[in-house]
N, C-alpha and C positions, 0 to 999 in steps of 0.2 A: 689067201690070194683074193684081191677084190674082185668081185664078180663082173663079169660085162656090163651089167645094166646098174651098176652101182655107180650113179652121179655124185655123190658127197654131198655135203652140207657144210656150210659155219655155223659152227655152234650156240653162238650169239651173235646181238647185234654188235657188241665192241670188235669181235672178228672180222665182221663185215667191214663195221666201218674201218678200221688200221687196213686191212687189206684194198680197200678202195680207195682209202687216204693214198694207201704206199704206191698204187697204179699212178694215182695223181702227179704225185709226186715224184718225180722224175727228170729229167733233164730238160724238159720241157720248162718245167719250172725253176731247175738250178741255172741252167746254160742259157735257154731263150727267154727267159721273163726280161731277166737283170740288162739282158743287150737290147734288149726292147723295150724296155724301161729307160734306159742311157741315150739311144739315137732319139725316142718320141718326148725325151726334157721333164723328164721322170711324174712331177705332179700331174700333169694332165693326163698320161699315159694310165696312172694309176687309179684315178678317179675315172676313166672312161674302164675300164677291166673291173673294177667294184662295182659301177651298176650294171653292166653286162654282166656278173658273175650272178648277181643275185637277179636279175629276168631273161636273159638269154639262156645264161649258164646250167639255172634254175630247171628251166623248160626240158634243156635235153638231158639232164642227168637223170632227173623225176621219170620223164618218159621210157626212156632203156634199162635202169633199174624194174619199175613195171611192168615192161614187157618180158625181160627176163623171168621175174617170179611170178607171173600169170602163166606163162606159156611151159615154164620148167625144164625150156632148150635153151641152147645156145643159138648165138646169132645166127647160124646154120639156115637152123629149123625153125628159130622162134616167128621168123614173120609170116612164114608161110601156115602158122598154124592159127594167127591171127585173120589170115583171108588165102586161102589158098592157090590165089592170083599172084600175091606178092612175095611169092620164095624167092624172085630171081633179088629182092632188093638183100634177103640173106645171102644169095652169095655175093654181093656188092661188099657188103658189112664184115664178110669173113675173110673177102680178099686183101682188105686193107689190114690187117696185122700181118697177114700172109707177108705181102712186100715190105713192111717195117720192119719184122721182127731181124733179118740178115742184117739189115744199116746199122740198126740200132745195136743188133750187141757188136756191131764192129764198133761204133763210137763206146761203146760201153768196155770194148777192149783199149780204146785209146787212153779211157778212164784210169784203168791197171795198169797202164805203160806208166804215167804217171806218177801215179802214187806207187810203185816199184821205185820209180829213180828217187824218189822224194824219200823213202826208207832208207834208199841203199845209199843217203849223201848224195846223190847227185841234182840236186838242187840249182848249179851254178851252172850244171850242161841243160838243163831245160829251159832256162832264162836265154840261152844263147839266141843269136838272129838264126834262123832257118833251121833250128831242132827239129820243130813239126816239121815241116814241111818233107824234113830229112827223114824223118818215123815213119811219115803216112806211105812215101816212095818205094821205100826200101819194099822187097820181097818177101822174107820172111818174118819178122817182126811183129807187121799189125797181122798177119794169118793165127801167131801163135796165142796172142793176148784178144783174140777173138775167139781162138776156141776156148779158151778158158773162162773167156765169162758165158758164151755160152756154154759150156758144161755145167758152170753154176748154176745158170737159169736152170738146166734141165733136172737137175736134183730136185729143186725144191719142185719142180709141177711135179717130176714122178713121184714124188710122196704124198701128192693129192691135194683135196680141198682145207680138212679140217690140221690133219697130222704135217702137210707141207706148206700150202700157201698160208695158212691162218696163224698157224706155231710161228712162221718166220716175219709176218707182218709184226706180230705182237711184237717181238722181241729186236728189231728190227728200226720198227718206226720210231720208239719213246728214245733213241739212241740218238738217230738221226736229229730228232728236235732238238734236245742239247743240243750235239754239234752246231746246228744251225746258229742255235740261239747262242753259242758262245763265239761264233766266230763272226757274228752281227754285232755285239758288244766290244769286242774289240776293237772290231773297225771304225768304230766310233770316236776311238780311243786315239786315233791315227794323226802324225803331222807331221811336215815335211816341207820345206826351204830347198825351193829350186836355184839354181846357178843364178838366175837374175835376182836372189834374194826374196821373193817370193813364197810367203808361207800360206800352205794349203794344210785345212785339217778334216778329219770324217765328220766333225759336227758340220762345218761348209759342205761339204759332201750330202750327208744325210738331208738338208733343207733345199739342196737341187734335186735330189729323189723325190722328197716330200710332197713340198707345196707347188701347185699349178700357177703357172704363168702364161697367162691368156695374153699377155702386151703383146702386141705385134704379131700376133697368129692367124694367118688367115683361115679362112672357112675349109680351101683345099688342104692345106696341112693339117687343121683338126680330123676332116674327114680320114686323111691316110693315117693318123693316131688311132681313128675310133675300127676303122677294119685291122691294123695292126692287134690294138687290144680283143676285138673278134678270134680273130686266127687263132691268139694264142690262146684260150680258152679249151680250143678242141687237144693242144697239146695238155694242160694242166688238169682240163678233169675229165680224160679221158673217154670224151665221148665218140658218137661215129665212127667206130673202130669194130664195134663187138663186144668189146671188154664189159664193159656198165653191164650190158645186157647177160653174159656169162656169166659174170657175178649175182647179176639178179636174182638168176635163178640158184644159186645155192644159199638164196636166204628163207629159213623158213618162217612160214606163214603170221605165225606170232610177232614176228617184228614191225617195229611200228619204223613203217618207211618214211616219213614224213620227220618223223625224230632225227634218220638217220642219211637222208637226203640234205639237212641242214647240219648236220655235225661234219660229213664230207665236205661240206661246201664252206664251211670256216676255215676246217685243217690247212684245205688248200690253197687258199687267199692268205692265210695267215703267214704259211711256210711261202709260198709264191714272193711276200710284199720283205718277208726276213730275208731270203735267197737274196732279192735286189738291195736290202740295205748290207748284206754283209760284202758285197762286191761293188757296187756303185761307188758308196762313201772312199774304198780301200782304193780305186780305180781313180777316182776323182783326186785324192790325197796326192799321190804320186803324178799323174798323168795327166792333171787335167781334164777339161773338156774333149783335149786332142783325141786321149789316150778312151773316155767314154763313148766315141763314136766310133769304135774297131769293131762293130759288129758280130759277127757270127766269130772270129778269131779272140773275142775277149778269155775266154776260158785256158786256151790252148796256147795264147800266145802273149797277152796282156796280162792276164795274172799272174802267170811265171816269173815276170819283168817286174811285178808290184810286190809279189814274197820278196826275190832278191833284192829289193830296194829296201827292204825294211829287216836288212841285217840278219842274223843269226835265227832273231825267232821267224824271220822268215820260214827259214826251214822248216821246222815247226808247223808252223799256222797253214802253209802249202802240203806236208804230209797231210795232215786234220781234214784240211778242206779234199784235196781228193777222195780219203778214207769216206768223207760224208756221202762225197757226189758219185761214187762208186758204189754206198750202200742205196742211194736215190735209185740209179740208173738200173740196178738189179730188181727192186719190187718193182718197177717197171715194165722193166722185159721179158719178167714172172709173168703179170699180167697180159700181155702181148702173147705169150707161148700159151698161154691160158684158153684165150678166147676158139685160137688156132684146137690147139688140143680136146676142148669142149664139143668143137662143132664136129673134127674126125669120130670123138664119142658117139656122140648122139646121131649121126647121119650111116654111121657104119654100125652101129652096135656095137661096137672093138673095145677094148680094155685099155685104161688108162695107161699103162706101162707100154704098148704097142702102142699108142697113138701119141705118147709121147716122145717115145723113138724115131718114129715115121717122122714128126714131126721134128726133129732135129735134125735127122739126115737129109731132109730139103733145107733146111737152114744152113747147114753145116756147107753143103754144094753152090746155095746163092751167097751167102756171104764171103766166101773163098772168092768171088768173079770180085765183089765188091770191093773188099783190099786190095784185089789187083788191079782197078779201078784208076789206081793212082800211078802203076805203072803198067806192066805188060796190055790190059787194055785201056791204058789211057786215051781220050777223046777229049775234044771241048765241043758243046752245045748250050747256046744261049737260049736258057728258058722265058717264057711270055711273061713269069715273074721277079726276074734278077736281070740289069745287068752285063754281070759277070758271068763268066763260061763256068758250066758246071759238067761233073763227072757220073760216073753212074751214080754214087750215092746220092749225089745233089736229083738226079732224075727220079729215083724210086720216091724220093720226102717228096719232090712235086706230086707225081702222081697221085700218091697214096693221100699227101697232107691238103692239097691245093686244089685236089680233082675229086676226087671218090668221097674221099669225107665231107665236104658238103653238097655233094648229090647224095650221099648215105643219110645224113641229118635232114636235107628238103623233104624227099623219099620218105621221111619217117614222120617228118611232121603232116605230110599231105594224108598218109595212110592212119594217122591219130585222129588229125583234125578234121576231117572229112570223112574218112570211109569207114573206120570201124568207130569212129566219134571220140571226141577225149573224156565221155564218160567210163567208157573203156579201160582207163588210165586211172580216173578218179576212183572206180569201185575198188579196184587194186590200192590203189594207196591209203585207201578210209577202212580196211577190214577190222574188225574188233570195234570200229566206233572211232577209230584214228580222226581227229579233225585234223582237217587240211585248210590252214587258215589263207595259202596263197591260189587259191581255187580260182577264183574269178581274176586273177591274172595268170594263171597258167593254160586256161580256154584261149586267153584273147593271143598269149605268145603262142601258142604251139597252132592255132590256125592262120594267124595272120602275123604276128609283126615277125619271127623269129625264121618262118620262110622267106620273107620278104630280105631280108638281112642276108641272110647266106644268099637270096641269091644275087644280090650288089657282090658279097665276098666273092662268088664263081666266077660272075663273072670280070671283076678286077683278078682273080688267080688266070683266067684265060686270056688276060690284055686285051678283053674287050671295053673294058670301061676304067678310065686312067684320070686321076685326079690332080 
């Protein structure tokens, strides 16, 4: 039985990385890159998320990895053992997976729903007008396809660091990349002659993702591209959450972090920029420009409509493709249950298996309100960020994604870059002689320019500032 004060470890650095990859990589990256990429005209979208991945992105990943293996807590505890003034920003840091983790395996149950009807032939009822709509309403339905992907998640934390999360990254991630990359290549493959005789193909498709087109863009839409490309950042490598930092600490000492802060940070661009080609081009083919601007419903409701357009292998290629975003969404959620689970350890002294528990049965009680969300307590409330009327779930992603996490990442950079100094930072990442070749730009982001940035992002999440 593992003992109370037994935190785990990964046993190398490829553990770490696949497991930090697989946090990354997630719905974040399947679901909101590609529709973020579609609505901001794909090149420029992606050119502003590349240099922000490599200096923004950079900043807060480096940072939270650090801090985790310095300190050898979880987000909990780790800041308050950095200055013992700032534990309240640890419970800021642990609350945000707190309120994600219920949404997300419920979207990650929508994920199963899914890819069930796509096994079971039903292909042609998910293409339908109002299926979702009709899945999400229903009562029992998304409750049951929620608990089972949470249960999943809860298997792989209760078997731990090395024997659970690290076994199932490995074997997990190298899977998901094929998938990726084979259903990227198809979609390239794509063409399709609309009713006005109009042929669209994924190479047309792929060169609207691709290349940037600045003609006629004004300075206010590049800015709403450049905070769009921001945002999604905190989804895809998973910072301001906890996670980075919980992870951190179960990297031991010998690892050279700077290696391994740069192999993260490919994986995740790489699968990020494949995710948008295997969906954009496929979306593009069929649908047009119309059919690229259906935002947040692209996954649920436009590409059900673009399988069954494209015949038999539809079928096919819509099983595959959920199979993938179902295995995304889980090392995800893994991660999420992680960060939650680490901080119960470390703060209570408690055992992995009780605190894995404990921490599903608050999961298990918020995400039940949360499918019911969409009926018994249904509401509308228009957030300062959308728009459109949103329901509980749309309210927890605000809070959590729009509010906390970049007061969690300001909070972290001001407590780096000013109070405990970002030498702080650099001794931890240089141990064994590591050079750290992006040294003199990771001083100047994580004191000045990558605060400065989130707090433009707050405050456009708070509709104080509107471009």
């Amino acid at each position: 039985m593992e003992s109370k004060y037994k935190r785990g470890n990964f046993t190398g650095s490829i553990g770490f990385v696949l497991a930090a990859a697989g946090s990354a990589v997630g719905l974040g990256n399947i679901w909101r890159f590609p529709y973020l990429a579609a609505k901001d005209g794909g090149g420029v979208f992606l050119l502003c998320y590349l240099v922000l991945a490599l200096t923004f992105g950079f900043t807060l990943l480096t940072t939270e990895i650090a801090i985790g293996r310095k300190t050898g807590q979880s987000p909990l505890t780790a800041y308050r053992v950095l200055n013992r003034n700032w534990g309240w920003l640890g419970v800021i840091a642990c609350l945000v997976p707190v309120i994600i983790l219920p949404y997300y395996c419920t979207i990650g149950g929508w994920v199963l729903k899914y890819l069930a009807t796509y096994l079971t032939g039903g292909a042609s009822v998910a293409m339908a007008d109002g299926y979702f709509t009709g899945f999400i309403t229903s009562t029992w339905s998304p409750m049951i396809w929620f608990l089972i992907f949470l249960g999943a998640t809860m298997l792989v934390v209760y078997k731990g660091v090395d024997t659970g999360i690290e076994r199932f990254s490995k074997v997990l991630m190298p899977i998901l990349l094929v998938l990726i990359l084979a259903i990227a290549a198809f979609s390239l493959t794509l063409s399709h002659t609309d009713d006005a005789g109009n042929t669209r193909t994924g190479l047309q498709g792929f060169l609207v993702y691709l290349v940037p087109d600045f003609s006629d863009m004004t300075v206010k839409e590049f800015l709403i591209i450049l905070m769009d490309a921001m945002g999604q950042l905190f989804y895809s490598i998973s910072v301001a959450m906890g996670i980075m930092v919980a992870y951190g600490s179960y990297v031991k000492k010998e690892t050279n972090l700077v290696k391994s802060v740069n192999q993260i940070e490919i994986f995740d661009t790489v699968v990020a920029f494949l995710a948008g080609l295997m969906i954009v081009p496929a979306v593009f083919t069929f649908m047009g420009t119309e059919g690229m601007n259906s935002g947040p419903s692209l996954m649920f409701v436009s590409l059900p409509k673009v399988f069954g357009a494209m015949g038999k292998v539809g079928v096919i290629v819509g099983a595959v493709f959920f199979l993938m975003v179902a295995f995304a969404a889980l090392t995800s959620s893994v991660s999420v249950m992680e960060a939650i689970v680490s901080s119960v350890m470390d703060k209570f002294h408690t055992t992995r298996k009780k605190a894995t528990l404990g921490v599903t049965a608050v999961a298990l009680v918020a995400g039940i309100v949360v499918c019911l969300g969409y009926n018994l307590f249904y509401f509308e409330l228009t957030l300062p960020n959308s728009a459109t009327p949103g329901q509980i779930l749309d309210v927890l992603d605000y809070v959590s994604n729009y509010i906390l996490m970049p007061v969690v990442a300001i909070s972290t950079c001001i407590l780096i870059g000013w109070v405990v100094k970002p030498k702080t930072v650099i001794d931890e990442v240089t141990l064994g002689g590591c050079h750290f070749e992006r040294k003199s730009l990771y001083v100047v982001m994580v004191k000045i320019i990558t605060p400065l940035m989130l707090f433009f992002l707050l405050l456009q999440s708070l509709g104080l500032l509107r471009f």
